[in-house]
DOPAKOL-200445 format. One record per residue: x, y, z of N, C-alpha, C in turn. Coordinates in steps of 0.1 Angstrom, whole numbers, plus 5000, padded with zeros to 4 digits. Example, Ala and Ser with C-alpha at 12.3 -4.5 7.8 and 13.67 -1.06 7.14 Angstrom:
BEGIN
SITE,5132,4943,5078,5123,4955,5078,5132,4967,5078 .
SITE,5128,4978,5071,5137,4989,5071,5129,5000,5079 .
end
This chain:
BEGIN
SITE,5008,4988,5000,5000,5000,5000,5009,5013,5000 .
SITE,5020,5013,5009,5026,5022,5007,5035,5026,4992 .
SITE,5037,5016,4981,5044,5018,4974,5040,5029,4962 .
SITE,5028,5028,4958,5018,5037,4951,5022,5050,4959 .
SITE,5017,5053,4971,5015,5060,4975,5030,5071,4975 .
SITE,5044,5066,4971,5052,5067,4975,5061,5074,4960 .
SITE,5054,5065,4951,5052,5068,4937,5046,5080,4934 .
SITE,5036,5081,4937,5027,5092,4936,5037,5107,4937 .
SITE,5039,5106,4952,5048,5118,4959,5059,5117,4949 .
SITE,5066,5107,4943,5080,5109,4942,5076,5121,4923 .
SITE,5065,5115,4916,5058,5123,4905,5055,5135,4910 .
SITE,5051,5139,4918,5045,5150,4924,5060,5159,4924 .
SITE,5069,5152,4935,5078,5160,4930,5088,5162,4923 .
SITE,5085,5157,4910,5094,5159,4897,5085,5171,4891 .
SITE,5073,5166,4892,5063,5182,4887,5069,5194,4895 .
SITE,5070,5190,4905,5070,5207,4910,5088,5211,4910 .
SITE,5093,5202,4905,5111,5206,4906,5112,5211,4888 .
SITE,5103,5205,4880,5102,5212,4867,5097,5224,4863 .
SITE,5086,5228,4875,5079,5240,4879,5085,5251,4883 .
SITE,5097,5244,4896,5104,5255,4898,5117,5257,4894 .
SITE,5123,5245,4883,5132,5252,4878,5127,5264,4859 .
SITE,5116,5262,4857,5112,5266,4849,5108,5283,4859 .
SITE,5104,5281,4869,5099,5297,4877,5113,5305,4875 .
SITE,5124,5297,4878,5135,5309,4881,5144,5311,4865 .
SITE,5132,5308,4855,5145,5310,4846,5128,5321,4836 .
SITE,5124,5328,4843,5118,5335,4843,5120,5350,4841 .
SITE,5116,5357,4837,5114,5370,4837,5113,5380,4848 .
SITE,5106,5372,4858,5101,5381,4869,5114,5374,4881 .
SITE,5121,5363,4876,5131,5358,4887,5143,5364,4881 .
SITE,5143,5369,4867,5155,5380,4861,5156,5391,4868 .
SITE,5143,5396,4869,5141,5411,4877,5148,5413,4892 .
SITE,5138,5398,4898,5148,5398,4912,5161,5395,4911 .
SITE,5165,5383,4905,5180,5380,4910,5188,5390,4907 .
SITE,5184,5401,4897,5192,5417,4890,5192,5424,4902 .
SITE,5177,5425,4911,5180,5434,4922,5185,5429,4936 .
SITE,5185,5415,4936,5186,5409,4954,5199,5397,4953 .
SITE,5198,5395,4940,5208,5382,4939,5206,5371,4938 .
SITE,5187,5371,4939,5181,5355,4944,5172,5353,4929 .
SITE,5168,5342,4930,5153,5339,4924,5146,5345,4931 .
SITE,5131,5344,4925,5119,5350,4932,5117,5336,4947 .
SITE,5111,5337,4957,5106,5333,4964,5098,5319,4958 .
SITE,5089,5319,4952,5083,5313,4941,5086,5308,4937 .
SITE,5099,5308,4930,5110,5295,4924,5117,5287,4932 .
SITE,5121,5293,4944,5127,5286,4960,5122,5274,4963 .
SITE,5104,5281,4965,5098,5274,4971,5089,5263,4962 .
SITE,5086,5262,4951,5082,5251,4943,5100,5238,4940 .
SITE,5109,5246,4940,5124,5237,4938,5130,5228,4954 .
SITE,5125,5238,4964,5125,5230,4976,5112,5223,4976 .
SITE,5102,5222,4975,5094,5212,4978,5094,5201,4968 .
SITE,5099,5205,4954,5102,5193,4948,5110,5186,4951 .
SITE,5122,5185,4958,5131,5180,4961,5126,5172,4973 .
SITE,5121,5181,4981,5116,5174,4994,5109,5163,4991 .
SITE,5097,5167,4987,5086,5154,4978,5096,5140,4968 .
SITE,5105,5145,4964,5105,5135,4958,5120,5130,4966 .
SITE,5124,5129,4970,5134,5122,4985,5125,5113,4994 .
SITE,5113,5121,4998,5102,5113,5007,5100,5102,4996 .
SITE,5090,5104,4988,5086,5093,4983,5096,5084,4978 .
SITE,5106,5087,4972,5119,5079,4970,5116,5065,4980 .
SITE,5118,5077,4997,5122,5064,5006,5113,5059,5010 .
SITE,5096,5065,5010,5088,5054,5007,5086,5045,4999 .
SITE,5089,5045,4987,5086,5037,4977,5102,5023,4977 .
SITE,5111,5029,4984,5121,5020,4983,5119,5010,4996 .
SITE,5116,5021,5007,5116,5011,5021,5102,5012,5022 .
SITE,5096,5004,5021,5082,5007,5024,5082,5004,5038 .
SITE,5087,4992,5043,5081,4993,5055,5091,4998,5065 .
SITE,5100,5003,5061,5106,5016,5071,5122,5006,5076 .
SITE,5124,4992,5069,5136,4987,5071,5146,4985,5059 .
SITE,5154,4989,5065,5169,4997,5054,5180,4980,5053 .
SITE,5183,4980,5043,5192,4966,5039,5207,4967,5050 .
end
């Protein structure tokens, strides 16, 4: 049951790490990183959550039931 579920998340966060590397190669993340040095906030935070999401699900989908080789 967990392995779907773990799947799911790890897709989830391939979407949103393509989301946010696509946010910071943007226009409005040109503007900022011209004036602050950064991406927009926006691109941060969809590129960290993809990462996050897809690490989780990784280790769900690999250990499902939570024991490591």
């Amino acid at each position: 049951m967990k392995m779907p579920i773990g799947l799911a998340l790890a897709a989830i966060g391939i979407v949103l790490l393509i989301i946010g590397i696509s946010a910071s190669d943007s226009f409005a993340s040109d503007v900022s990183r011209f004036f602050t040095g950064e991406p927009t906030d926006r691109a941060i935070w969809f590129t960290l959550g993809g990462v996050a999401a897809l690490v989780v699900g990784l280790g769900i989908s690999l250990f499902p039931n939570g024991k490591r080789a």
